[in-house]
C-alpha positions as CSV (number, residue, x, y, z in Angstrom):
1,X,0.0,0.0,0.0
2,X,1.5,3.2,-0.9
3,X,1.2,6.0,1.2
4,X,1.2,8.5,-1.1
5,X,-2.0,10.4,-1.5
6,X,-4.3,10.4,-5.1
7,X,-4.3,13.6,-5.2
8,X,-1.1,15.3,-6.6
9,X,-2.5,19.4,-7.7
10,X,-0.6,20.5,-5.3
11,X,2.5,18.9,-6.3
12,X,1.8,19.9,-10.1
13,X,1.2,23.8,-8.6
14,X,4.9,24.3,-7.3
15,X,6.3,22.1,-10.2
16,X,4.4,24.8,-12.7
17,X,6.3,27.5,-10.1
18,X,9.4,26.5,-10.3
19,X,9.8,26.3,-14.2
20,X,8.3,29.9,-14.4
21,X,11.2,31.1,-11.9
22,X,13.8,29.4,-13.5
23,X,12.0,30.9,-17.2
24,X,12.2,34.2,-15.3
25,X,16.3,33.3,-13.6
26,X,16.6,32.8,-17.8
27,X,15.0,35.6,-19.4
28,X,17.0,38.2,-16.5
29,X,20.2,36.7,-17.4
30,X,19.4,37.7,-21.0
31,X,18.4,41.1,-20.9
32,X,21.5,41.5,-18.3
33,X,23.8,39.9,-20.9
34,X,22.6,41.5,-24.1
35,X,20.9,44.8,-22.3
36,X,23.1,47.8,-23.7
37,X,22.6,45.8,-27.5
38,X,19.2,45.3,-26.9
39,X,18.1,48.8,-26.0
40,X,20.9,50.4,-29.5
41,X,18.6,48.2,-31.1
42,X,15.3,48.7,-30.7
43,X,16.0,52.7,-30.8
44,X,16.9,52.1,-34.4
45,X,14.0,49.9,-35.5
46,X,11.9,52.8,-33.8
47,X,13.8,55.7,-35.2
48,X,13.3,53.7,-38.3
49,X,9.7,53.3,-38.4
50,X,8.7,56.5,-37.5
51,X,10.8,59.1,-37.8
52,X,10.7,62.3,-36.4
């Protein structure tokens, strides 16, 4: 007999919260690596789109 009960939602909940932190750890680690490059460019995608 396992002990172990049926119902596992809770278990599923903090699996589900654990890949969205370590999505988030990810994405930060991104935009801290390739922030400055990022931000040039977008500017120039936006300066070229609309102009002033």
């Amino acid at each position: 007999m396992s002990r172990l009960p049926s119902n596992r939602s809770g278990q599923s909940f903090i699996e589900f919260a654990l890949i969205i932190i370590l999505f988030a750890i990810v994405l930060l680690s991104i935009l801290l690596i390739l922030g400055d490059d990022l931000r040039t460019f977008i500017n120039d995608l936006f300066q070229t789109w609309f102009p002033s």
